[in-house]
C-alpha positions in Angstrom: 83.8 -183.7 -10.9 81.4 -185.2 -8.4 80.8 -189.1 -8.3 77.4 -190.5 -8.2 76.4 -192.8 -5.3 73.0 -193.5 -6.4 71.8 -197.0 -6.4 69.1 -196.3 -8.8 67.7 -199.9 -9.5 67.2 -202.3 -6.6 68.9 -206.0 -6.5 65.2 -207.0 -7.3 64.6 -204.9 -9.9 67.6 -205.8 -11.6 67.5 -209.8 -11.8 63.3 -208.9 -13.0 65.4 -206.3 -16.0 67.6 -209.3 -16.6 65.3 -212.3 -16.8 62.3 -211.0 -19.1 65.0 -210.8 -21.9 65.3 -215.0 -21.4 61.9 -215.1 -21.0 60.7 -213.4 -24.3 64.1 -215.8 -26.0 62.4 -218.7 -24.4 59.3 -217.9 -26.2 60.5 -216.9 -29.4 62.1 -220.2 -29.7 59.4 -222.0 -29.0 57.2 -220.5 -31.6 59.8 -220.9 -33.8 60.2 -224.8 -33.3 56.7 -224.8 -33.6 56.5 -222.9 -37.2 59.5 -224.8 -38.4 58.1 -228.3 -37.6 54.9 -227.7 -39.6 56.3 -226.2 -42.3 58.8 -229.7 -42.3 55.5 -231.3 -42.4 53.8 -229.5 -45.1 57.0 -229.6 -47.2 56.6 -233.8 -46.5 52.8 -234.0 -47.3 52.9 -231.6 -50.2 55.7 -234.1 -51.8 53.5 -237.3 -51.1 50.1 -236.0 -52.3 51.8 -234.0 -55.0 50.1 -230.8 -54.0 51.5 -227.3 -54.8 48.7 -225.6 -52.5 50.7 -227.5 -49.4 54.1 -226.5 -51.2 53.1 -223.0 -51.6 51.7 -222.6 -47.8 55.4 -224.4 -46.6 57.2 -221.5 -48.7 54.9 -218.9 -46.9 55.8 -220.6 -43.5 59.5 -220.7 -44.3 59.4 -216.6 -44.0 58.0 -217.0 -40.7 60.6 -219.6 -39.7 63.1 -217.1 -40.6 61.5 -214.1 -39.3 60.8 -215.7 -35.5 64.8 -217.2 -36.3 65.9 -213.5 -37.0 64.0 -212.6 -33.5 65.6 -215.2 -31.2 68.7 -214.5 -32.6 68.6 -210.6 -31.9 67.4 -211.9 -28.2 69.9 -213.8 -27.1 72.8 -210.9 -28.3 70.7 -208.6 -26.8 72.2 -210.6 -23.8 75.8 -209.9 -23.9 76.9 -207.8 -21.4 78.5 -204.0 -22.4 82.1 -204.0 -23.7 84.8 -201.4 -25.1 82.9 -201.3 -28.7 79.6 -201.2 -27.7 79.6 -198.8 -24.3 75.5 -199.4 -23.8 75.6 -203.3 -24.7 73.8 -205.3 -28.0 69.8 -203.9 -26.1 69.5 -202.3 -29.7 70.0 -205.6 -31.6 66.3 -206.4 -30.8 64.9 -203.0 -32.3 67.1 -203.9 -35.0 65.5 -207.3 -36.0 61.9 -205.7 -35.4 63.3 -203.3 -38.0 64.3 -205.9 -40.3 61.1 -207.8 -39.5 58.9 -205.3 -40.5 60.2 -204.3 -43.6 59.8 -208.0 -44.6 56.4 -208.2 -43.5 55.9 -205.1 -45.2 57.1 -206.8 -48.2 55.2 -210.2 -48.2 52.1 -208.0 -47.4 52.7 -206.0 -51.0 53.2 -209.5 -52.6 50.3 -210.9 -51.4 48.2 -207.6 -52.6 49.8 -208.0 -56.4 48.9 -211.9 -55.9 45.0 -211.0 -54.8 44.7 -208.2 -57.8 45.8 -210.5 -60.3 43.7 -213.2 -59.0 40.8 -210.6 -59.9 41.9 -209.8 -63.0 42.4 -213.4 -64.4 40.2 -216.3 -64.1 41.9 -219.1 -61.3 41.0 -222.8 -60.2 41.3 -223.2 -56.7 41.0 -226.8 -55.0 38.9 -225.4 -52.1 39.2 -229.1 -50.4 43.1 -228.6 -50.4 42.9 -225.4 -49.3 40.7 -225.9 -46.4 42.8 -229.1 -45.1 45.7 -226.5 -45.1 44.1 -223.4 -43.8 42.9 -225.6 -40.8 46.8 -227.3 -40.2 48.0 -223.9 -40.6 45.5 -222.3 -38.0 46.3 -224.5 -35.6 49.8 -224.2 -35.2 49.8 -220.6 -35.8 47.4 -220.4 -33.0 50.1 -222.3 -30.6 52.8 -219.9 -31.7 50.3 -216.9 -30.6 49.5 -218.1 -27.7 53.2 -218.9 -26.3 54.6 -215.5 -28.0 51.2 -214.1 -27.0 52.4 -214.4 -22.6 55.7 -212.5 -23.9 56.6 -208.9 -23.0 54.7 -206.2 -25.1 57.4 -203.4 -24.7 59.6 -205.7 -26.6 59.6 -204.4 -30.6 61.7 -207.9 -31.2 58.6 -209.8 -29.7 56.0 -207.5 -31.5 57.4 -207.9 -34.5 57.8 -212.0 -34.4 54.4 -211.5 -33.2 52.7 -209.5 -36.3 53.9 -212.4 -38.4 52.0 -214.7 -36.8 49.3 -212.8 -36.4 49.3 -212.1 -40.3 49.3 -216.0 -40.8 46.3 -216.2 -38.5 44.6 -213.9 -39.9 45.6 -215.5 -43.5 44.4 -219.0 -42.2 40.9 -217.9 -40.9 40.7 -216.1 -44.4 41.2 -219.0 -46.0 39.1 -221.2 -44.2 36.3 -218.7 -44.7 36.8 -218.3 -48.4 37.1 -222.5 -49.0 33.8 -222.9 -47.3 32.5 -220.0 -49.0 33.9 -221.6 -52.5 32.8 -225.2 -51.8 29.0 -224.1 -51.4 29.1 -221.4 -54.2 31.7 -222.0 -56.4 32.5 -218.0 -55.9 36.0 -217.9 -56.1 36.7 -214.0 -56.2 35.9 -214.3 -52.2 39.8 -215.3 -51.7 41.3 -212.4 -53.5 38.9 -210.0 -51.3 40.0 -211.6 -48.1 43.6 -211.9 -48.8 42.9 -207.8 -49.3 41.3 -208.0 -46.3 43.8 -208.9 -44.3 46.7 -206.7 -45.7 44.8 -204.1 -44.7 44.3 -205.2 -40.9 48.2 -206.5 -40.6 49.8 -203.4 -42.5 48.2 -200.3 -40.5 50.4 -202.5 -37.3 53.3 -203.0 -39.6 53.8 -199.4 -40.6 53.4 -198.4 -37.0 56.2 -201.0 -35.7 58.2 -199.5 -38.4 57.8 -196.2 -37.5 58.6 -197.2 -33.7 61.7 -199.1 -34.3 63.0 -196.2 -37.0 61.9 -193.7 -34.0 64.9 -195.2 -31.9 67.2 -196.4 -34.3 67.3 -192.7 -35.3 67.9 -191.8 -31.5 64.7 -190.1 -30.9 63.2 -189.1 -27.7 60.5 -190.7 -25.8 57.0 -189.9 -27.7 55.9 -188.9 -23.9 58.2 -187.1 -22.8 57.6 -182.8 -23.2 61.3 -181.5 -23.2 59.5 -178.2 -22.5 57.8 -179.8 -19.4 60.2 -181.4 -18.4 63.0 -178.2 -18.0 59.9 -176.6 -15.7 59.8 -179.2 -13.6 64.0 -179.7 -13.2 63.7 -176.4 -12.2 61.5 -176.8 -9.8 62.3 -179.7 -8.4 65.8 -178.8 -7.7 66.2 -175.3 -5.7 68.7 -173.1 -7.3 68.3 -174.2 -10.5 67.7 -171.1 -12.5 68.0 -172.4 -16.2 67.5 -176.1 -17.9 69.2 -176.2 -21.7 70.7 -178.8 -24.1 68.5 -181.6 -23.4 68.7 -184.6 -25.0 67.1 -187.9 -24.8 67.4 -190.7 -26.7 65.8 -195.0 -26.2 68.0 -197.9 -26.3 65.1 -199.8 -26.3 61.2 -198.8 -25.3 61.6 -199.3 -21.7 65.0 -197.7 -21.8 66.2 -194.0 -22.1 68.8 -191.9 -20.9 69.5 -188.2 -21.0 72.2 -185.7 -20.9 71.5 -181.9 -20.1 73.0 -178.5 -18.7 71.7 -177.0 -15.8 72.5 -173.5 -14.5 73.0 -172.5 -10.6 73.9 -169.1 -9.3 75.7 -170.0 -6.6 79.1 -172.8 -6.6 77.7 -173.5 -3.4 74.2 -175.5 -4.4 75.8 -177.8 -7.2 75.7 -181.0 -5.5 72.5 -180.8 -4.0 71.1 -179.4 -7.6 73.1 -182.4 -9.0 71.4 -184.6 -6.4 67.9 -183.1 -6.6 68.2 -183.3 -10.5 69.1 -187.1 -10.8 66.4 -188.5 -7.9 63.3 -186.2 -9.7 64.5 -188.1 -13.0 64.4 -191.4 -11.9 60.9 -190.5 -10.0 58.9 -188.6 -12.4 60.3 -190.2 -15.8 62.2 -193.5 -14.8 65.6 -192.3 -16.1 68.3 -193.8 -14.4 70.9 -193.7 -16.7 72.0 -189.5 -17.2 74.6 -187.5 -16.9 74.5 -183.9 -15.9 76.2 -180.9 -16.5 75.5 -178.5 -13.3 77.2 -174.8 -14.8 77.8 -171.4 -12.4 77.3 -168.1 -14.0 75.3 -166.3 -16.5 76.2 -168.5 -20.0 77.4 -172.3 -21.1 80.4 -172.7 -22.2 79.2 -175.3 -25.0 76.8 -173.0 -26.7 77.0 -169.5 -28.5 73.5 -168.3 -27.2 72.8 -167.2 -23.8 70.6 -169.6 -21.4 69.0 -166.5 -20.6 67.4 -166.5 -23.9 66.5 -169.8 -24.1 65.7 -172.2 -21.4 65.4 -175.2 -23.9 68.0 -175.0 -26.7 67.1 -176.0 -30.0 70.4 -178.3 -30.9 70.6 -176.8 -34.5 70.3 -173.0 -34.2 72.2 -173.1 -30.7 74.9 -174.7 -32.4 75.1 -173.5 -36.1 78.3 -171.2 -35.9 80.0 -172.7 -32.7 82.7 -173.9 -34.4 83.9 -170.1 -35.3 82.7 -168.3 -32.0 83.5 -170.8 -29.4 86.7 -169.5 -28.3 85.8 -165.7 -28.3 82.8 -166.8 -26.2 84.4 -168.7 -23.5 86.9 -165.6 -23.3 84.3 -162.9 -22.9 82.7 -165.4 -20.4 86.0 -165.4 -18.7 86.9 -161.5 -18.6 83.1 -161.2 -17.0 83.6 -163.0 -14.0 87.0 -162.1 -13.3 89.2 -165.0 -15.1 86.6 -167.4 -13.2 84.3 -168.6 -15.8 81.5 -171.2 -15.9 82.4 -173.8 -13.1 81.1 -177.4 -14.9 80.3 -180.4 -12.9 79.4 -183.2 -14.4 77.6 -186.5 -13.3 76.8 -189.9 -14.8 75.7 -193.2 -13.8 
């Protein structure tokens, strides 16, 4: 077993790592102050005057409220440091809410497409002066929400997804202010259904791609830009001695964050620390993965899969593994008998 002295991530580095977390909290909380005071308002002003448009509007703004409440939530756990239940800390609790977020969006998006078809399907009176004194409220402090989320950190799904709310009610607003003018000079009042359409179509393309991101991780898959083909080449040539790269696996705790775990075959007992060494520094260099653990093997197989490395210098988890269960012990004895009792010498590593 050979420690790892590497001080992958400078003193610098790490106080920036630990301070955009706050930063993007700081944010989200803001917004969300604002949202919640203008829904408080609408809720007031649609009592008073008696108006269900203003009612209506504070009932869309309450999922907002909740959404960007769900968001600062996730970011202040995200926070807590790493304990004996959760080994790599709470990072995932903000792809988690972006999850959650995006299903509801993806939801209020659907409702607002039944609302629009009925709306063309049965006649509607719309009181465009009401609706254009809300549109404008609700523009403006949408627009201040955007703008303090918009300064936030866009590798942060939690943000993103706070975001794309916002952005939806934007959107929604200038839709609205377009369709009351449109009404007021024409009386056309079919325009609102088409531009609440509209704008479920420019929102829910992003939604369906955040969801896809977010399930991406939560389902512990591997970078989008990272080749695992590629990237055994370059081990290998990076690190002198290293005749075979197998069992890769990477895996995001959030965007900006991935570790790895692979096996990596020398010839000789003698180069394993400087393969070790070589391997770790070209990871953190080419790919920005800090956080892996190695498995540096000597001889001709691995004692952790029934196929030999020879045959395969990326091994496909599934196949490599199917009958392991059954074989594993015959394998590691052959192994064994080959090299004399030795066997396959395994070092690990792991920040």
């Amino acid at each position: 077993m050979t420690e790892c002295a590497h001080n992958h991530t400078s003193a610098g580095d790490a106080q920036a790592h630990r301070d955009e977390p706050v930063s993007s909290a700081r944010r989200l909380l803001a917004a969300f102050v604002v949202i919640t005071i203008f829904m408080v308002v609408e809720v007031v002003g649609g009592i008073i005057s008696g108006s269900l448009a203003l009612l209506a509007d504070a009932a869309h703004m309450l999922t907002d409220a909740m959404a960007l409440g769900l968001a600062v939530s996730a970011q202040f756990i995200a926070l807590r440091p790493a304990d004996e239940r959760r080994h790599f800390g709470y990072h995932r609790a903000r792809v988690l809410a972006a999850f959650v977020n995006g299903i509801l969006l993806m939801f209020l998006l659907a409702w607002i497409a039944i609302e629009a078809i009925h709306r063309f399907t049965a006649p509607f009176d719309v009181n465009a002066k009401v609706m254009f004194s809300v549109a404008v409220a609700g523009l403006a402090a949408n627009a201040i929400a955007f703008v303090i989320l918009h300064g936030g950190d866009v590798k942060d799904l939690n943000v993103r997804g706070a975001m794309l709310h916002v952005v939806s009610d934007l959107l929604g607003s200038i839709a609205a202010i377009i369709a009351a003018i449109i009404i007021l000079t024409t009386g056309w009042t079919q325009i609102d259904p088409i531009l609440s359409m509209l704008v479920v179509f420019l929102i829910g393309h992003s939604a369906w791609r955040l969801l896809k991101e977010t399930a991406h991780i939560l389902l512990e898959g591997a970078p989008k830009d990272i080749d695992i083909h590629k990237l055994a080449d370059e081990v290998k040539q990076s690190a002198p001695g290293v005749e075979d790269v197998h069992e890769i696996r990477i895996w995001q705790l959030t965007p900006d964050q991935s570790s790895l775990t692979m096996h990596a075959r020398v010839s000789d007992s003698s180069l394993t620390d400087k393969a070790l060494d070589d391997i770790k520094q070209f990871l953190e260099r080419r790919y920005g993965i800090t956080q892996s653990t190695v498995q540096i093997e000597v001889g001709d197989g691995c004692p952790d899969c029934c196929c030999s490395s020879d045959e395969h210098t990326v091994t496909d988890i599934d196949s490599a593994r199917g009958d392991r269960f059954h074989h594993h012990q015959g394998h590691v004895h052959a192994h064994a008998h080959a090299h004399g009792g030795r066997g396959a010498a395994a070092f690990l590593a792991h920040d």
